[in-house]
C-alpha positions, -999 to 999 in steps of 0.1 A, spaced: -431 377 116 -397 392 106 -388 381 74 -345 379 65 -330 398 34 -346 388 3 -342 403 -34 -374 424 -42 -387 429 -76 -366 456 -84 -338 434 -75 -330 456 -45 -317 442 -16 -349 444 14 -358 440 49 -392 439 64 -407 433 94 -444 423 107 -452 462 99 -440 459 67 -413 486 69 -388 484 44 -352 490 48 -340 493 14 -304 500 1 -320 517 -29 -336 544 0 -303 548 16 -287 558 -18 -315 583 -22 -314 598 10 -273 599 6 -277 619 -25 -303 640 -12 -282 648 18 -250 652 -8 -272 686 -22 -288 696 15 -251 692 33 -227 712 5 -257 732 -3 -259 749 35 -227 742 52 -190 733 37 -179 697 51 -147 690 50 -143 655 49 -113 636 65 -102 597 63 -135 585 43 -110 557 25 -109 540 61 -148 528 57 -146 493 43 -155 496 9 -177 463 9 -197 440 35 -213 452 68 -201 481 88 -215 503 115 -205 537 114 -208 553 156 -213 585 153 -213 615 185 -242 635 185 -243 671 198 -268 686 166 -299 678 152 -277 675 111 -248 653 126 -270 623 112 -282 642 77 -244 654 75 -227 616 79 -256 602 52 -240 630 28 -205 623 29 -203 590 36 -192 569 6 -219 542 10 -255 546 18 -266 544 56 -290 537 76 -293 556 101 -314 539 141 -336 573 143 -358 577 174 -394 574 166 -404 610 178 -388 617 145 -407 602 126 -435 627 125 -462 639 99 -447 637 63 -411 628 78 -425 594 85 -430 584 53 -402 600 38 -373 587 62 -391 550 60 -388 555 24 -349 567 26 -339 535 43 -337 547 82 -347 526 109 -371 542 135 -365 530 168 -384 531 201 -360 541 226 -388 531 254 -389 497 254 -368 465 238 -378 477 202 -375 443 191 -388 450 156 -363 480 155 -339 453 162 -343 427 133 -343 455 107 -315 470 123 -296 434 121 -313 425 82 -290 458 74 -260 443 83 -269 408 77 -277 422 36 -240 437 36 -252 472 43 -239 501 69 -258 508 101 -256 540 115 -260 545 153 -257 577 179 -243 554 209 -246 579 234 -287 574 225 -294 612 228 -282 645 215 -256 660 242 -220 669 244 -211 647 218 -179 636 235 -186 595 236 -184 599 272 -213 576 281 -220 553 258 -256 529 259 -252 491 253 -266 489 220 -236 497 200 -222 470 214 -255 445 212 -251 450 168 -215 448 168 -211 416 190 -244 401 173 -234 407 137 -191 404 134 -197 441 116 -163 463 123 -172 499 140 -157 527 120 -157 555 147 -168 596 132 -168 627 146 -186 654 136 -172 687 147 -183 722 143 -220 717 140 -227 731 175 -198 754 180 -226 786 175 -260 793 163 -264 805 129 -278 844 125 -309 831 105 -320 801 116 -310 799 154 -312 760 155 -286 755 127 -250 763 127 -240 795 106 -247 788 68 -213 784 46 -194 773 77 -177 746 80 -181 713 98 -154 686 99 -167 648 96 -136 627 107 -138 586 99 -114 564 121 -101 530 114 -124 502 118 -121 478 145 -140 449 158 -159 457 188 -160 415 204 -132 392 216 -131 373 187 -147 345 209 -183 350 196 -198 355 233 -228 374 236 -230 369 278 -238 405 297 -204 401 305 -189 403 273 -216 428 260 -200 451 292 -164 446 278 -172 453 244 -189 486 253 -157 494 277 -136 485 243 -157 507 221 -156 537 248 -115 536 247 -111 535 206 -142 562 201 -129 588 227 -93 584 212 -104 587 178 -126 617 191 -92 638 209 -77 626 173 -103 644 153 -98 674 171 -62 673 169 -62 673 134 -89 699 127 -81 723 155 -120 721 169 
């Protein structure tokens, strides 16, 4: 039974569902400070528009997604903790435990992960950021096709969509480690002002889950040719 935000002993706001998975906001911050060290450790972010993320309440950051440390890279720089929907092939050997205990939200991608769902929701519903890839894979990372969930959390929860791009993280392989970009180099993470995603009529139809997705298409891909306006990627 999935169980709504409560206050746990450490007096840390909590989700859970019937597997007892725990999305915790005193993960997130962990795994945000950890990827503070890991991010300006390896690489050199330069970080553009951060102030537009509501400072308070629910928000759902929609990131594009064309390498592997777009998601570790967002959790460093972002000014509030995130959690992050993560595919559940992921979630393998000790990274299981560790992302569970960071605050991110494994999802199964296979079927109506309904479970994936409510904590996804609790996030939101507890004041928290959601983070989401809504093209649902790794690709060109342009937002030109974009899955329906995005717009399923936006419509469902009221929460504004702050639109990021990540650029540079693909642009070539590094000389040491092949599957990373170049160590020291620089990758730009560009937020955009947040918007609501629905009507404002509160509609949840397939209909209106289809315009809100159109909707959130236009403002990501223009924030996206912004991004790379600014920072010459």
């Amino acid at each position: 039974m999935c169980r709504h935000p409560r206050r746990g002993e450490a007096g840390r706001e909590v989700s859970t569902d019937s597997s007892g998975r725990v999305a915790s906001r005193k993960g997130a911050e962990v795994g945000r400070r950890i990827g503070v060290g890991l991010m300006y450790g390896l690489w050199k972010p330069r970080v553009l528009g951060a102030w537009r993320m509501p400072a308070t309440g629910p928000a759902i950051l929609a990131v594009n997604h064309s390498h592997n440390i777009d998601g570790p890279m967002v959790m460093g720089v972002s000014p509030r903790p995130t959690h992050f929907l993560i595919k559940k092939e992921a979630f393998i050997g000790p990274l299981d435990p560790f992302l569970t205990a960071i605050g991110q939200v494994k999802v199964d991608r296979s079927v109506a992960d309904r479970g994936a769902i409510t904590r996804a929701l609790d996030v939101l519903k507890a004041g928290g950021v959601l983070g989401i890839f809504p093209e649902g894979t790794r690709g060109e990372g342009d937002f030109a096709s974009l899955r329906a969930g995005l717009a399923y959390f936006a419509v469902r929860s009221g929460a504004p969509v702050v639109p990021v791009a990540v650029l540079g993280s693909s642009e070539k392989p590094g000389r040491l480690i092949k599957g990373l970009p170049p160590l020291r180099s620089r990758v730009d993470v560009v937020f955009g002002d947040p918007f609501e995603a629905g009507d404002g009529s509160g509609r949840r139809t397939r209909k209106a889950l289809d315009e809100a997705t159109e909707r959130i298409q236009k403002q990501l891909s223009a924030h996206l040719e912004n991004a790379r306006r600014l920072t010459g990627r």
